[in-house]
C-alpha positions as CSV (number, residue, x, y, z in Angstrom):
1,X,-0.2,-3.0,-20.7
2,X,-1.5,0.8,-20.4
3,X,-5.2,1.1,-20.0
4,X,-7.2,4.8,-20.2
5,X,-10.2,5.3,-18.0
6,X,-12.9,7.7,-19.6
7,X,-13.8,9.0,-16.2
8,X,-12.4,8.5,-12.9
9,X,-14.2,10.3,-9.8
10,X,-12.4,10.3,-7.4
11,X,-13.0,11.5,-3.3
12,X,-9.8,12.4,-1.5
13,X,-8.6,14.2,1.2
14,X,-6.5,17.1,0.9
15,X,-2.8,16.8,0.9
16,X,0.1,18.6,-0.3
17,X,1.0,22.2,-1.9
18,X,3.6,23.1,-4.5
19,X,6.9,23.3,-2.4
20,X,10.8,24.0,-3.6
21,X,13.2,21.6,-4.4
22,X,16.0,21.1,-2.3
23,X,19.1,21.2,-3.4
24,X,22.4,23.7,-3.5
25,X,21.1,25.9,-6.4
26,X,17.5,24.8,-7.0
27,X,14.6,27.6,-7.1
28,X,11.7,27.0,-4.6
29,X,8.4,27.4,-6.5
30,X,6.5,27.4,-4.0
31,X,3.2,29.0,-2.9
32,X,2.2,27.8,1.3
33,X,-1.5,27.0,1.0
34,X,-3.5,29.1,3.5
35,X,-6.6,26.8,4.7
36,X,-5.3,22.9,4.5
37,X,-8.0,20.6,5.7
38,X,-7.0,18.9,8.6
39,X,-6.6,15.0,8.5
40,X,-7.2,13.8,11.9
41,X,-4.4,10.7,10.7
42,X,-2.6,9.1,7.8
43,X,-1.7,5.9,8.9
44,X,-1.0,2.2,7.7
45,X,-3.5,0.1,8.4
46,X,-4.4,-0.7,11.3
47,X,-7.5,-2.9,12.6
48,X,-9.8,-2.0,15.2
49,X,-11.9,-4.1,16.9
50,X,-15.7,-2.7,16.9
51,X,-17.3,-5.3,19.7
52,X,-15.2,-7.0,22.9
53,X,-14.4,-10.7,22.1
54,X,-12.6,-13.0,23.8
55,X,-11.2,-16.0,22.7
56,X,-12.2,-19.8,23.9
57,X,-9.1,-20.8,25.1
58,X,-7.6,-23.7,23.8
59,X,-7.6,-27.3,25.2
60,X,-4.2,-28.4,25.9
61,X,-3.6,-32.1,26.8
62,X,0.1,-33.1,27.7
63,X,1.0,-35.6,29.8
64,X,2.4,-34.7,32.8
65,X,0.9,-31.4,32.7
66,X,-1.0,-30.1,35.9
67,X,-4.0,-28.2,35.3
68,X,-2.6,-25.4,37.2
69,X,-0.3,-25.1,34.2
70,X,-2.6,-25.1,32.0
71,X,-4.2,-22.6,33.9
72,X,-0.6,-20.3,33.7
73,X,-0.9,-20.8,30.1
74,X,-4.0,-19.6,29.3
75,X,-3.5,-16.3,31.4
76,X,0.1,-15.7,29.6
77,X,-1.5,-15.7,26.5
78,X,-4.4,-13.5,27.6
79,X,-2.4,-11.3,29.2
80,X,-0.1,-11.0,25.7
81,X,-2.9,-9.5,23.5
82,X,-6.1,-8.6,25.5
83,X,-9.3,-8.2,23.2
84,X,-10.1,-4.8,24.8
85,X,-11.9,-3.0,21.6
86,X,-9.0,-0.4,21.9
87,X,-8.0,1.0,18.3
88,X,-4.4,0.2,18.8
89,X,-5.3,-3.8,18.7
90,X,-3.1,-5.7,16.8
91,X,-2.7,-8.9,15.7
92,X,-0.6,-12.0,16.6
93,X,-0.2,-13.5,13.4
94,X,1.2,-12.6,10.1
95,X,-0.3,-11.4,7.1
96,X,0.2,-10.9,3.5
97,X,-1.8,-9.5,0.3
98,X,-0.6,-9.1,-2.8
99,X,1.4,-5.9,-3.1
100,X,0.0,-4.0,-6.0
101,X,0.2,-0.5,-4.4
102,X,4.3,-1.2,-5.3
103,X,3.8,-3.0,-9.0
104,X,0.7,-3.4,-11.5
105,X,-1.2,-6.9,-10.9
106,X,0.3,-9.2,-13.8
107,X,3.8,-8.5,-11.9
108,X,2.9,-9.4,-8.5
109,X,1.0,-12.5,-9.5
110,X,4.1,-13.4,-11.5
111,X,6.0,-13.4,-8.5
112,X,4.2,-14.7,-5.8
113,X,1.8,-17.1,-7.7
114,X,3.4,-20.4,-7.4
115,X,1.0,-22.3,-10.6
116,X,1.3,-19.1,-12.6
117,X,1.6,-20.5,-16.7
118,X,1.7,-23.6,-18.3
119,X,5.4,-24.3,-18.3
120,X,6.6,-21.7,-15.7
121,X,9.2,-21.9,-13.2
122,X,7.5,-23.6,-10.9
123,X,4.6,-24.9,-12.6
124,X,5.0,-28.7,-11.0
125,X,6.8,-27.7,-7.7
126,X,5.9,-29.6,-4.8
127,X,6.6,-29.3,-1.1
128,X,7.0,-25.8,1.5
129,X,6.4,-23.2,-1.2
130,X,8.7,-21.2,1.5
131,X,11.3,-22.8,-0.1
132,X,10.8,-20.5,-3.5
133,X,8.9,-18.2,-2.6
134,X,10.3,-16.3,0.9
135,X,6.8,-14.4,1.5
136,X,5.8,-17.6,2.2
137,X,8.2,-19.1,4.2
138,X,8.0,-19.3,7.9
139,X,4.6,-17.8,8.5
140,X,2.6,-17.5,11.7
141,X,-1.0,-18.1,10.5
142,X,-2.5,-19.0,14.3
143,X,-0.6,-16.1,16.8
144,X,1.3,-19.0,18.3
145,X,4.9,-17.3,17.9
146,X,5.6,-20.4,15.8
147,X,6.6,-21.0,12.1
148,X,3.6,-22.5,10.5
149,X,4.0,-24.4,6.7
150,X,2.3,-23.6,3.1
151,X,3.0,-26.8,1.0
152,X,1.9,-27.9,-2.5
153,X,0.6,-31.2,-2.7
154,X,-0.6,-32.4,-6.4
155,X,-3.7,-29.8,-7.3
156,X,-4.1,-28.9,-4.0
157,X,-2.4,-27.2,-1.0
158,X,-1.8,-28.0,2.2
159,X,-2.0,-25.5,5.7
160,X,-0.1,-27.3,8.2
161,X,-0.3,-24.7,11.8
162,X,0.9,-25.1,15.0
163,X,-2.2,-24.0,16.9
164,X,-4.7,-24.8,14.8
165,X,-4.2,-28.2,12.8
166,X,-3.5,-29.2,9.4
167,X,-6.1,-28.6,6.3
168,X,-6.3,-28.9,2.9
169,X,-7.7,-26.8,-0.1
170,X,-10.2,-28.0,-2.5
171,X,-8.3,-28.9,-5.9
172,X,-7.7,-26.2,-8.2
173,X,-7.9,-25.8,-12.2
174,X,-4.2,-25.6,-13.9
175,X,-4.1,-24.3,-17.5
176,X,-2.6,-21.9,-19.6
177,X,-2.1,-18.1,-18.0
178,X,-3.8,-19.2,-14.7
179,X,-2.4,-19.3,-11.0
180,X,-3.0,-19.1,-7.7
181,X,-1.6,-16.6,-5.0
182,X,-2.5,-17.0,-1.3
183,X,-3.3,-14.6,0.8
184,X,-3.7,-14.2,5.2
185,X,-5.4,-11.6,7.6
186,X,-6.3,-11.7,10.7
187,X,-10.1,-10.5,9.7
188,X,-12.3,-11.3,12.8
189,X,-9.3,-10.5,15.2
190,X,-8.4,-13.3,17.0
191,X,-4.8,-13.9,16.8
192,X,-5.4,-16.7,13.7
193,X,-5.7,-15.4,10.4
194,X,-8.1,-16.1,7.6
195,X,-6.4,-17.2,4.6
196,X,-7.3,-17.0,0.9
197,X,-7.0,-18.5,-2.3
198,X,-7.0,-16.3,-5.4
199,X,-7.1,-17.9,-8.9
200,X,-6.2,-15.7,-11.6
201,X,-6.7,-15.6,-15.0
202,X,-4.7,-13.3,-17.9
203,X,-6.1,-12.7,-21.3
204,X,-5.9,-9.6,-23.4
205,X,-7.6,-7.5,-21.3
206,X,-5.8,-8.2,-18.1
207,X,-6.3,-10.3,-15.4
208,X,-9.2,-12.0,-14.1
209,X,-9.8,-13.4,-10.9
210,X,-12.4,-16.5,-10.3
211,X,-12.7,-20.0,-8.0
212,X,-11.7,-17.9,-5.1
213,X,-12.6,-18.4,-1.5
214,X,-11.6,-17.8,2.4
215,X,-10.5,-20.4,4.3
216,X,-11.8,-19.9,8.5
217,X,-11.5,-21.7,11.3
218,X,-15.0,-22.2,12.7
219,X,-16.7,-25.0,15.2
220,X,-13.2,-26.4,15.5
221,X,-12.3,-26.9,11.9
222,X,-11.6,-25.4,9.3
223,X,-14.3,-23.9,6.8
224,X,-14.2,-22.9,3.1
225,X,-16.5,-19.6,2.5
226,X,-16.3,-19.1,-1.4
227,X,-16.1,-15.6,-2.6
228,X,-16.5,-16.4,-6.9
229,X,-17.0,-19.9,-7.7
230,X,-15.6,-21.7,-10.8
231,X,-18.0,-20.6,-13.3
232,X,-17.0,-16.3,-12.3
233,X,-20.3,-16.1,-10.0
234,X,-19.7,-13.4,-7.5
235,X,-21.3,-15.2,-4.3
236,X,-23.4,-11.5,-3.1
237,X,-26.3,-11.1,-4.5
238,X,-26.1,-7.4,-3.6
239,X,-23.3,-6.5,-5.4
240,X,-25.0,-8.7,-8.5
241,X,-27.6,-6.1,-8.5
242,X,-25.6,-2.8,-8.2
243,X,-23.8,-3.9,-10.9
244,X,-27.0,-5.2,-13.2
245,X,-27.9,-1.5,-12.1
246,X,-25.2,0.3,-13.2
247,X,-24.6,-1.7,-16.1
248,X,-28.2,-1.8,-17.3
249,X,-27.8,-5.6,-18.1
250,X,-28.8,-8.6,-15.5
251,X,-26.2,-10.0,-13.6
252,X,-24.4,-13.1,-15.3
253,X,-21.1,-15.0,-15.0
254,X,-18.5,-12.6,-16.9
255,X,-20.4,-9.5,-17.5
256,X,-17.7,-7.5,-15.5
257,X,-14.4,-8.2,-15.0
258,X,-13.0,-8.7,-11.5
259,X,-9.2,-8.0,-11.6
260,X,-8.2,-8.5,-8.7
261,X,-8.9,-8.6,-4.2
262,X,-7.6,-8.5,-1.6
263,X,-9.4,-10.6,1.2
264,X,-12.4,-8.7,0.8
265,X,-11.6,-5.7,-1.3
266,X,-12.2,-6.7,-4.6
267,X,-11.2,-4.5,-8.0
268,X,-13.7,-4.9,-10.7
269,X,-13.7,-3.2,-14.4
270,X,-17.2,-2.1,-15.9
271,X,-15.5,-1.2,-18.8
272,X,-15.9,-2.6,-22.6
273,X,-14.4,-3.6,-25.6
274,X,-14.7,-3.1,-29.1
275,X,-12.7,-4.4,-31.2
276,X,-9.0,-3.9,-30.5
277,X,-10.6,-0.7,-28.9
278,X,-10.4,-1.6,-24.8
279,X,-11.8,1.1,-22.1
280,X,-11.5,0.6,-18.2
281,X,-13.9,1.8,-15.7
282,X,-12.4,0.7,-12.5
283,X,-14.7,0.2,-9.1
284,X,-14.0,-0.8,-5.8
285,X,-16.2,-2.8,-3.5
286,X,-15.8,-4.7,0.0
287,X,-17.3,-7.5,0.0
288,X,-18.5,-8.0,4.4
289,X,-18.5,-11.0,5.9
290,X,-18.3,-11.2,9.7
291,X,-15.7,-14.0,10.5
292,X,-15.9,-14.1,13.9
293,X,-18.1,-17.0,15.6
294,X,-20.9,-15.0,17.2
295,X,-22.0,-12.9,14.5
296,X,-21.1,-15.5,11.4
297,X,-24.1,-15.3,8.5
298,X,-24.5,-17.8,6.5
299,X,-26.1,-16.3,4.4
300,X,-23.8,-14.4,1.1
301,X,-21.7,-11.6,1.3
302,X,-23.1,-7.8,1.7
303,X,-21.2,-5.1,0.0
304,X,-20.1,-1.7,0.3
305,X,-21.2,-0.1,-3.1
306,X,-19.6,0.5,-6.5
307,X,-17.2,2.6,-5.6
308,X,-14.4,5.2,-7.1
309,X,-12.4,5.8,-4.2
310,X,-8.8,6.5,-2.9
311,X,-8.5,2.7,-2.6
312,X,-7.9,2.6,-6.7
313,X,-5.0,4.8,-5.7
314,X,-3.7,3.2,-2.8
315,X,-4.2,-0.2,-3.5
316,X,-4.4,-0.5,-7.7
317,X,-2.1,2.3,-8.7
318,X,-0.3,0.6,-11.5
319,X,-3.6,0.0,-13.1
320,X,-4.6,3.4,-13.4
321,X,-4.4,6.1,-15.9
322,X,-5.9,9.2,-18.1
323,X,-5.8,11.6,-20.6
324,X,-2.2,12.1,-21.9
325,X,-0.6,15.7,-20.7
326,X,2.2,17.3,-22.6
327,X,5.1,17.9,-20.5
328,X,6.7,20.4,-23.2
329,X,7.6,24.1,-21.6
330,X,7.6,24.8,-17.9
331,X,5.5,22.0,-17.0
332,X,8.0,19.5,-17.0
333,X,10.4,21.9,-15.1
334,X,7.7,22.5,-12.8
335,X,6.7,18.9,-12.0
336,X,10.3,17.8,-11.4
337,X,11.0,20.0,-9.0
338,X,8.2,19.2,-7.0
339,X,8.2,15.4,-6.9
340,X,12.5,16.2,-5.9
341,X,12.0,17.9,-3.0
342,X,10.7,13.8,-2.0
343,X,13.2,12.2,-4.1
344,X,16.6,14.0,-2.7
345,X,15.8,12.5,0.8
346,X,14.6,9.4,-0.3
347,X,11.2,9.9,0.9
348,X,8.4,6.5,1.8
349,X,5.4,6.9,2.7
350,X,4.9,4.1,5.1
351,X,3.7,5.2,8.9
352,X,2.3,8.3,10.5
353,X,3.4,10.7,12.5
354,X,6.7,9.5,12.0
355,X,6.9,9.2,8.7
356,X,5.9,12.9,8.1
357,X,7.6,14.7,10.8
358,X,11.0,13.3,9.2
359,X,10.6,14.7,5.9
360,X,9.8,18.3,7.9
361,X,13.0,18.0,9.3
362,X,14.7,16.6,6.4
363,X,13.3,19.0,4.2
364,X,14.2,22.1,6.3
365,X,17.7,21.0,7.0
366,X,18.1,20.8,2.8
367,X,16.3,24.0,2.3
368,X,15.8,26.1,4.7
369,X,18.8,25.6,7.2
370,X,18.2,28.4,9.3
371,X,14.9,27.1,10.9
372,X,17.0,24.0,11.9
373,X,18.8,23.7,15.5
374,X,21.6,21.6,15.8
375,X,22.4,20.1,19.4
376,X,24.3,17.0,20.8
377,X,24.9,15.9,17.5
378,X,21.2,16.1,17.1
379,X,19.1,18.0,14.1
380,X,15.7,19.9,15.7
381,X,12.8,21.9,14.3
382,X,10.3,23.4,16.7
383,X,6.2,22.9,16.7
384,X,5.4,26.1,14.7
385,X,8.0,25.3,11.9
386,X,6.8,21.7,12.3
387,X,2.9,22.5,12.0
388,X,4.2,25.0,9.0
389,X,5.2,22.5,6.5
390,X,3.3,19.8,7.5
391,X,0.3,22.2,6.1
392,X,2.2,23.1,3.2
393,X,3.3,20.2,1.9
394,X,0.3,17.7,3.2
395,X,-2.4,19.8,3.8
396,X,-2.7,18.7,7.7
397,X,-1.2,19.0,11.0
398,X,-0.5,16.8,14.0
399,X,-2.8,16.8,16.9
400,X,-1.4,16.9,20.3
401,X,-1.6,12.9,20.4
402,X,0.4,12.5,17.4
403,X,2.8,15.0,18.2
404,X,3.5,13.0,21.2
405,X,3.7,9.7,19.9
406,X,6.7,11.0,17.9
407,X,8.8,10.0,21.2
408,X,7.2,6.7,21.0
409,X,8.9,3.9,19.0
410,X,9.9,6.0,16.0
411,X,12.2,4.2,13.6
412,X,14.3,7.3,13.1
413,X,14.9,7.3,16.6
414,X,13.2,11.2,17.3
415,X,12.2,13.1,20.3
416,X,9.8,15.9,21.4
417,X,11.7,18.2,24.1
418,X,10.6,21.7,25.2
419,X,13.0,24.3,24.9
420,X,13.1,28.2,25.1
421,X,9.2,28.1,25.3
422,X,8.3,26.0,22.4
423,X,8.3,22.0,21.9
424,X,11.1,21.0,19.5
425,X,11.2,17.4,17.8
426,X,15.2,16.0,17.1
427,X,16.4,13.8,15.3
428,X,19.8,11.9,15.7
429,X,22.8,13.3,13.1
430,X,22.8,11.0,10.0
431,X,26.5,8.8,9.2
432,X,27.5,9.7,5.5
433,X,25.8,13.1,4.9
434,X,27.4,14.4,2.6
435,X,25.9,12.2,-0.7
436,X,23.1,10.9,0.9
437,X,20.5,13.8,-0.2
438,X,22.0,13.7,-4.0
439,X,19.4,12.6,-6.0
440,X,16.4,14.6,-8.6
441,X,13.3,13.3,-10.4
442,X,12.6,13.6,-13.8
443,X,8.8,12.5,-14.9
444,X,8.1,10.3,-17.5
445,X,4.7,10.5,-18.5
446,X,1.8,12.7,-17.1
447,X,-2.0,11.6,-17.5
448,X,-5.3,13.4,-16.1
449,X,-8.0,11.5,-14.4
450,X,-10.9,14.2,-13.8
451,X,-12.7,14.0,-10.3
452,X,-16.3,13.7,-9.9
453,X,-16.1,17.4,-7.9
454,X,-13.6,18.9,-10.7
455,X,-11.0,18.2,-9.3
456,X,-8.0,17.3,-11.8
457,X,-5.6,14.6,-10.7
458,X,-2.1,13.8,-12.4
459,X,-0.7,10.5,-12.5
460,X,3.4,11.0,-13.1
461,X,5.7,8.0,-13.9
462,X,8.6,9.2,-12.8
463,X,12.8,8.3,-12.7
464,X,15.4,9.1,-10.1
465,X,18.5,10.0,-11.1
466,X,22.1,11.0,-9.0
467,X,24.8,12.8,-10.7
468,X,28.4,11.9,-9.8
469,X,29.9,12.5,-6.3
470,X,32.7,15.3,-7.4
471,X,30.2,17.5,-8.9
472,X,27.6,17.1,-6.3
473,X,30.4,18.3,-3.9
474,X,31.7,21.0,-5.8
475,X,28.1,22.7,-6.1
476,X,25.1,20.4,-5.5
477,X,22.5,19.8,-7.6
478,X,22.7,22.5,-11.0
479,X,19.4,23.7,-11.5
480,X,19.6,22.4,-15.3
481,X,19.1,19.3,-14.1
482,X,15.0,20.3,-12.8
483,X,14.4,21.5,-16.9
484,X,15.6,17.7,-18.4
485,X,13.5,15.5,-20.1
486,X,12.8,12.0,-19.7
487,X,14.6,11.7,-23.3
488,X,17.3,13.6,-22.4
489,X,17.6,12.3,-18.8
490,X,18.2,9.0,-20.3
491,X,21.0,9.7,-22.8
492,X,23.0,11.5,-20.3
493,X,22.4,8.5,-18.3
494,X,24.0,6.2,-21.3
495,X,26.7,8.9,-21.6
496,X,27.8,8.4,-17.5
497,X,27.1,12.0,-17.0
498,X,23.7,11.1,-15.1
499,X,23.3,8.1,-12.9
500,X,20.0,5.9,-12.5
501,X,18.9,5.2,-9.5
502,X,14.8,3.6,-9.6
503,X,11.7,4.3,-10.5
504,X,8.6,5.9,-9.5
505,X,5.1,6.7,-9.1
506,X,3.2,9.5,-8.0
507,X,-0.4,11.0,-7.8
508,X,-0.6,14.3,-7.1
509,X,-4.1,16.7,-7.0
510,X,-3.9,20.2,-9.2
511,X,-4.9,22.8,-7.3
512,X,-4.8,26.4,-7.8
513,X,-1.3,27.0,-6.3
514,X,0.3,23.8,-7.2
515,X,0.0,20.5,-6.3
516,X,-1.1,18.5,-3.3
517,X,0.8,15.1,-3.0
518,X,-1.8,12.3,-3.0
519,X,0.7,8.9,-3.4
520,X,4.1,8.9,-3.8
521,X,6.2,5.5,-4.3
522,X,9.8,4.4,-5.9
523,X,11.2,0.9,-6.7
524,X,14.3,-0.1,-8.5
């Protein structure tokens, strides 16, 4: 289902210039961008409490228990997770939206939605949805360290928790294209999670969401806080008005679309359709409810605006799209060299500093080898090489925290040492180097989405592809391979001359030197 936006503005943060891609015998064209703004961070999310809070701890009864036990108890589990305000706070218990930043919305409901069509797979399942569906299975929903159980009972489902008792959801409507996925987050940070039910709907235009509401423990049971009821009222009567504003009609039941949320990020569409003629105008909101006991409302939910933000990238990528741009001539070229130099060391975006001081040293060691120490079977690059590409390629640079927190739990198992006057940051020697960083993009498709401060954005479908071992050991990647195009990637790929290896998706930002990555995922 591709949709086109008419305009999309767009605030982001600056990122990434036009850098070479690495292989053997590929040209770097590549221009380092003098004044990056600095991004103080780039990390996953994170929650941070704004107020102290402390939990009520709860009541135990055993028999044969001594209060001084209970006493023990309590302190361990204070002691585990203090609710200090700190930034670094994180939670207990598990959590899980729907991933749409990896796949458009129709495909994750299809997998995770265990009601989804009249006649599905699972359409009159009963029992611990775990058992079909493993993001389901096993959860800890209360902080307790202790599987808790999702079940499907009739029209209904069933939350049965270790810590915090056993509810059940309001019956829910079951017809044709409609399902439910569920959704947990630990909103007012206390080691239990709020959880969700999301009711969707799919029709010609996409997918509609409606009869959804959070489910919170509060005054010792559990309480259901609706978000859109079951006849599409969106229960804020602030965000009714912005949109009776912005759409010049008043507020009813239906007159925008709301494709999809996430807790309380909700996607909605102010666009129109005429005829088989269908436009998008995609807007972000948070919808703000306080969950936690003290500063509950009762009252609806306020909202943070109508907005056209990086979350449409982050979180709704799939959904997005623009003018068409024709890849013919050096474009294409020029496009798939930049997204390789990601693709040939199987770049993911997934945590800061980490994250991005491994694809400076992976990206070095590929093409520029002589910046790159090797020691104790151990690959290095120092701070002012670090600090270089990081601006080049993101458009930021660590501060002296994050450069630091490199020696501290990194998945890739780096360290910061100082040597010969200068800090450098190592990496461990990779097992199986040799084929590991043989792989190219080719792009698919290109679309523009125009920014509200002129900036142009590309939006670039995108294939991997490996060619075979011998001739990647005999001489790398051949730079024909950067001038391909998606048509003739893929017949060389049904020929066995190329090999398929997944699928991608990247934003990037035009600028006047190149391009700045913005987003950057693959999937196979």
């Amino acid at each position: 289902m591709r949709k086109s936006i008419t305009l999309l503005s767009v605030c982001f943060m600056t990122a990434m210039s036009l850098a070479g891609c690495g292989s053997t015998n590929a040209p770097t064209d590549a221009a380092t961008q003098e004044n990056g703004e600095e991004k103080s961070d780039k990390t996953s999310e994170e929650k941070t409490v704004e107020k102290p809070a402390s939990e009520a701890a709860e009541e135990v009864s055993e028999a044969g228990s001594s209060e001084s036990e209970t006493d023990t108890a309590k302190d361990a589990e204070d002691e585990e997770n203090p609710y200090d305000g700190g930034p670094d706070w994180v939670t207990l218990a598990d959590e899980f939206v729907l991933p749409t930043s990896q796949m458009c919305i129709e495909d994750a409901v299809s997998k995770y939605a265990i009601t989804l069509f009249d006649g599905g797979q699972y359409h009159d399942y009963e029992g611990d949805i775990g058992e079909i569906i493993p993001q389901y299975k096993d959860k800890d929903l209360d902080g307790d360290h202790k599987p808790d159980v999702i079940k499907r009972e009739g029209q209904h489902y069933v939350f049965e928790l270790t810590r915090k008792g056993t509810f059940k959801t309001d019956d829910y409507s079951s017809s044709p294209n409609e399902g439910e996925v569920i959704q947990f987050a630990d909103l007012a940070y206390r080691n239990f999670d709020e959880i969700e039910i999301v009711h969707y709907t799919f029709g010609t235009g996409g997918s509609s969401v409606w009869d959804t509401a959070i489910y919170s423990w509060q005054d010792e049971e559990w309480r259901k806080f609706p978000i859109i009821d079951k006849d599409g009222v969106i229960d804020s009567h602030q965000l009714q008005r912005l949109i009776a504003k912005e759409t010049g009609k008043s507020y009813e039941p239906g007159c925008v679309r709301v494709a999809d949320i996430h807790m309380q990020y909700m996607l909605l569409d102010l666009g129109s359709k005429d005829g088989a003629e269908q436009t998008y105008d995609y807007r972000t909101t948070y919808l703000y409810m306080n969950f936690f006991p003290e500063y509950l409302r009762t009252s609806d939910y306020e909202c943070s605006g109508l907005n056209v933000d990086m979350g449409l990238i982050n979180s709704w990528p799939y959904e997005l799209s623009g003018d068409p741009v024709d890849l013919t001539g050096d474009l294409g070229r020029k496009l798939n060299i930049y997204l390789s130099n990601f693709s040939e060391q199987g770049y993911e975006d997934k945590e800061w500093p980490y994250t991005y001081a491994h694809f400076v040293l992976e990206w070095c060691r590929i093409n520029d080898p002589s910046s790159v120490k090797f020691s104790n079977d151990r690959y290095g690059v120092d701070r002012e090489k670090m600090f270089e590409i990081l601006n080049r390629f993101f458009g930021t640079n660590f501060e002296e925290g994050d450069y630091y927190d490199l020696t501290v739990n990194n998945p890739y198992n780096g360290t910061v040492e100082y040597d010969g006057n200068t800090d450098w940051y190592y990496e461990p020697a990779a097992d199986g180097e040799m084929f590991r960083n043989n792989a190219f993009s080719v792009v698919s498709d290109a679309q523009e989405i125009k920014g509200q401060y002129n900036q142009k954005f590309l939006r670039l479908p995108f294939k991997v592809y490996r060619i075979p071992a011998e001739e990647y050991e005999l001489q790398g990647i051949d730079k024909k391979y950067y001038s391909l195009s998606a048509d003739e990637a893929e017949k060389l790929d049904r020929e066995g001359t190329l090999y398929y290896a997944a699928n991608g998706l990247a934003f990037l930002e035009e600028v006047e030197d190149g391009y700045w990555l913005i987003s950057y995922s693959v999937f196979e």
